[in-house]
C-alpha angles and dihedrals in degrees: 000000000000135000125206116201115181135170134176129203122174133209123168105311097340129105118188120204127192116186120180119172157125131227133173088203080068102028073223141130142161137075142267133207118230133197124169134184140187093277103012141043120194113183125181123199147166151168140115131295133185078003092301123112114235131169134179150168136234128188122175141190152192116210110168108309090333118101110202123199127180127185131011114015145147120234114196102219099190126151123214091249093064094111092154115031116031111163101088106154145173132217121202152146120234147061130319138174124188120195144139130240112200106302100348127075121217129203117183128177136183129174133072134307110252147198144204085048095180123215148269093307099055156011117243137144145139120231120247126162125021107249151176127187136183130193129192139181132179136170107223094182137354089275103030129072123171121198134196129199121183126175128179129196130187120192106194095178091071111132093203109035146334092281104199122172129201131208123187124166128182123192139179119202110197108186105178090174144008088266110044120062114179127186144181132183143171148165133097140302129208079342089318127134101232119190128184134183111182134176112183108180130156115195131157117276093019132045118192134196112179128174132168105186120181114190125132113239100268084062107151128173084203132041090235116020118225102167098050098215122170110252120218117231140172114003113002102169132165118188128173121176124196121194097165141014090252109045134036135165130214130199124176145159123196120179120185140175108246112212123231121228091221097048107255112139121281127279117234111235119187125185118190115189136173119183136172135209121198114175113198121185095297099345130093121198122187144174146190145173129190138188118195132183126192134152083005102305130110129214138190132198144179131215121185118176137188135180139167143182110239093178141334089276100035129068122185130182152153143204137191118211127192143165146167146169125261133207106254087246110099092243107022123137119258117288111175138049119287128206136204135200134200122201139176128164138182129198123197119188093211091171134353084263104047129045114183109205112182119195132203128183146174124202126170084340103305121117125215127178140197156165137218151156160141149282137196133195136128078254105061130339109208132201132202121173153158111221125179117210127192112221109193104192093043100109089218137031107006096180097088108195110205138172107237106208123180124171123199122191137168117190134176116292101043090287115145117184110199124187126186137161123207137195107239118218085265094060090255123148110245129192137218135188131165137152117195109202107185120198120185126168136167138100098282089046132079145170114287118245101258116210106244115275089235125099113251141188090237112097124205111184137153131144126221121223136174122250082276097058085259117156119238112217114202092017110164115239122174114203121192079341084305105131111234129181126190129245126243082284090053095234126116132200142190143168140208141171116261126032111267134161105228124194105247123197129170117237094220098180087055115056101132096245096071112251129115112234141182137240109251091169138344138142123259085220126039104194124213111223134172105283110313091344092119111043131241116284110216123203124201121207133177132212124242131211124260112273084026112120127209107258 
C-alpha cells in the first residue's frame, strides 16, 4: 500500500513538495523533500526498501540549453530495436548533463552504478561500480537517424585484476514512411558481441512486429546490472493478419534472457501463442494457445472466450482456461498436473453511475463465486473487477485470478485520495495508495474553478497511453484548471450537469509516478455530451529520459 502526501506553497518563484508513502508494489517505504525553482529543482529523500535503509540527493539545473543533474538519477538505455521490451534502465550516482548541439543531442554521465533505487516517493540508492555513459543522436536525413551508447565500468575490489568492461552499441533507424520503421543495431554488451534486425509496419489489413536479436547469455547492457530486465534474443516475431472487420489472427514468439539475482548466467525463456478473434452481430469468440518454455520445462495452455451484448445495458460472457505440463521432448505425453478453469461473467449498466458485474468460476472442481462493480461521481469513481493473468514462468498454475480494485476520491481543498491493486510479473498481488493535496497562494494565482460536487447527465471521459498503446496509469490532466489524474487503465472520467466544452492541458512534470513526459497528441477541448454521445478523447504521451526536461 502506498500513501502520497503532497503540499505546495509558493513564494516568489519557489515550489516546495513533501511525499511520504509505502507501497508493496515497490517493497518500498519512506519521504522526500522537494524545492523547485524557475531553472532547478533539488530534491532529498530517504526511507527502506527491500528492509534496508537507503537514502539519496538530486539537484538539477538548467544552464542555456544544457540540463545538469547531479546525484541519484535513472537513465532509460533503450535501442530502437527493442519491439518487444522497452523498459532498459540504469540506475546510477554522478553527474549528467544533457544538451544539444545544433542537430545532434548529448547525454554524459559520470559517477557510479548503483542499487536499492526506492520508489516514487523518494530517492534513494547505494553506490556500486565505477561508470561512465554517453550517450549520442543525430538525424542524418529526413528519414535516417543514427544513435550511439557507450557505457564504461570500472570494478577497483577485484582480488585478481582491474576487471573493467566496456558496452558500445550503434544503431541506425530508417523510417521511409509513417508506417515502416526499420533498425539495425549492433556492438557489445558486458564484453559481449550484440547484434539486432528489426521491422516494425502497420498497414491495413496486416500489423508486424519483427525482431532478430544475437547476444550470449551473460549479455548485459551494463557491466553490472543493476535493473534486471529481461533481454530479447533470437526471433521475436508479432503478426496479426485481418482479412476482415470482423475477424484477425495473431501468431507470435518472444525468447528472452531472463536475469538471476545472484549472478549466474540468464536463463533463456520462449513463448510461442496463436489466437484467433471472430466478431459476430453482437457476439465476440476468441481463442489462444501458448507454449512456453522456461528452466527447461514446457508448458502449454488454452484460452476460449465468448461475449455477447444482451442488451445495450447487459453484457454476458464466458471463458475456459487450461494448462499442463509437457515432457522437453517436442512430442512427449503430459508429465505434469494440469489445471482448468471455468469462467462466466454478467454486467449489467443499471445508471449512468453504477454498473453490477457477478462472477462465477470453476476450477479443479471447486466453485467460487463472486460480485463487483463500479461507481461514478464527481465525488469518487470506484472500481471492482475480476481480472485473469497468464503467467508464463509459474510451474503450476499459470492462469492468476485477482481481484483488480482502484478507488478514486475528490474531496474539498484540492485532496484527491487514489487506490489501485496490480498483478506483479510473478502473478502477486500488489498494492497502491496515494492522496495529492495542492496548496498554492500569491497575488498571480487563484483557486481553481471546481465542477460542481452534484451527479449530472453530461459526461466528460479520455484515456492517456504511451507511443505503444500502453496505458498510463496517475497521468496529470487540468480541466478547466480541475486536476484530474487517471486510474490503473489510464482513463478519467467525470460528469456535470449541463453540456459544456472545457480547455484541457496535460501537466507533463506531474504523473504520480515521478517522470516528466511529453505531449505526442492531445486535443486543445475535451467536450461533455449525454452518456457516449461524444466519443472518448485519447491523449498520447511519451516518456523522457531522465535529466530531460519537458519542453
Amino acid at each position: 500500500m502506498a500513501v502520497l502526501i503532497v503540499g505546495t506553497a509558493v513564494a516568489r518563484a519557489q515550489v516546495f513538495v513533501v511525499d511520504a508513502g509505502t507501497s508493496t508494489l515497490y517493497q518500498a517505504q519512506g519521504g522526500s523533500l522537494q524545492m523547485q525553482g524557475a531553472s532547478y529543482n533539488a530534491t532529498l529523500g530517504g526511507g527502506v526498501v527491500a528492509g534496508r535503509f537507503v537514502g539519496g540527493a538530486t539537484l538539477e539545473k538548467q544552464i542555456g540549453r544544457a540540463f545538469f543533474t547531479a546525484g541519484s538519477q535513472i537513465r532509460q538505455c533503450n535501442l530502437p530495436t527493442d519491439l518487444f521490451d522497452a523498459d532498459h534502465r540504469i540506475y546510477a550516482i554522478g553527474a549528467s548533463v544533457t544538451t544539444k548541439v545544433r542537430a545532434t543531442k548529448l547525454y554524459a554521465l559520470a559517477g557510479t552504478t548503483s542499487t536499492e533505487f526506492g520508489s516514487p516517493f523518494f530517492e534513494g540508492s547505494h553506490p556500486r561500480t565505477p561508470m561512465a555513459m554517453l550517450l549520442v543522436e543525430r538525424p542524418l536525413s529526413p528519414h535516417t537517424t543514427v544513435e550511439a551508447q557507450v557505457v564504461a565500468t570500472h570494478d577497483s575490489t577485484s582480488h585478481l585484476s582491474i576487471a573493467q568492461s566496456m558496452s558500445a552499441i550503434a544503431s541506425l533507424i530508417w523510417k521511409p514512411e509513417r508506417r515502416w520503421t526499420v533498425a539495425l543495431a549492433g556492438g557489445s554488451g558486458n564484453d559481449r558481441p550484440y547484434g539486432a534486425f528489426s521491422i516494425d509496419t502497420t498497414h491495413r489489413l496486416w500489423d508486424l512486429k519483427a525482431a532478430y536479436i544475437y547476444a550470449s547469455d551473460q549479455f548485459q547492457r551494463v557491466g553490472e546490472s543493476s535493473f534486471l530486465t529481461p533481454e530479447p534474443v533470437r526471433e521475436n516475431v508479432l503478426l496479426t493478419i485481418r482479412p476482415a472487420h470482423e475477424l484477425s489472427f495473431t501468431v507470435g514468439r518472444q525468447n528472452s534472457l531472463v536475469p538471476q539475482t545472484d549472478g549466474s548466467p540468464s536463463i533463456r525463456s520462449t513463448v510461442d501463442q496463436a489466437s484467433a478473434s471472430l466478431q459476430v452481430e453482437q457476439a465476440r469468440l476468441s481463442a489462444s494457445v501458448f507454449e512456453s518454455n522456461y528452466a527447461g520445462r514446457r508448458y502449454e495452455s488454452l484460452v476460449l472466450a465468448a461475449s455477447r451484448e444482451i442488451t445495450p445495458r447487459i453484457h454476458v460472457g464466458g471463458s475456459y482456461l487450461a494448462s499442463r505440463e509437457r515432457d522437453s521432448l517436442p512430442d512427449g505425453p503430459p508429465s505434469g498436473p494440469s489445471s482448468t478453469l471455468y469462467l462466466a461473467n454478467a454486467e449489467e449498466s443499471l445508471t449512468p453511475r453504477w454498473t453490477v458485474t457477478e462472477i462465477a468460476n470453476l476450477s479443479n472442481g471447486q466453485a467460487t463465486y463472486g460480485m463487483g462493480g463500479s461507481f461514478l461521481s464527481n465525488f469518487a469513481t470506484v472500481n471492482l473487477d475480476y481480472q485473469t493473468y497468464y503467467v508464463p514462468t509459474r510451474a503450476t498454475g499459470p492462469f492468476e485470478q485477482a481481484v483488480i480494485v482502484n478507488v478514486l476520491i475528490h474531496l474539498p481543498g484540492g485532496l484527491a485520495l487514489h487506490g489501485g491493486s496490480f498483478v506483479g510479473p510473478d502473478g502477486n498481488l500488489l498494492y497502491t495508495a496515494e492522496a495529492q493535496g495542492l496548496y498554492a497562494r500569491g497575488p498571480q494565482l487563484r483557486q481553481p474553478e471546481q465542477f460542481h460536487s452534484s451527479m449530472g447527465p453530461m459526461l466528460l471521459h479520455g484515456c492517456v497511453v504511451d507511443t505503444a498503446g500502453k496505458p498510463v496509469m496517475g497521468a496529470a490532466l487540468m480541466i478547466n484548471q480541475t486536476p484530474i489524474f487517471t486510474d490503473s487503465r489510464g482513463c478519467f472520467a467525470l460528469r456535470e450537469r449541463r453540456a459544456r466544452v472545457h480547455p484541457l492541458s496535460v501537466m507533463v512534470d506531474q504523473f504520480l509516478d515521478g517522470g516528466h513526459y511529453r505531449v505526442v497528441s492531445a486535443p486543445h477541448l475535451i467536450r461533455s455530451a449525454a452518456g457516449d454521445v461524444e466519443p472518448e478523447s485519447l491523449i498520447v504521451v511519451a516518456l523522457l529520459p531522465h535529466g530531460e526536461r519537458p519542453s
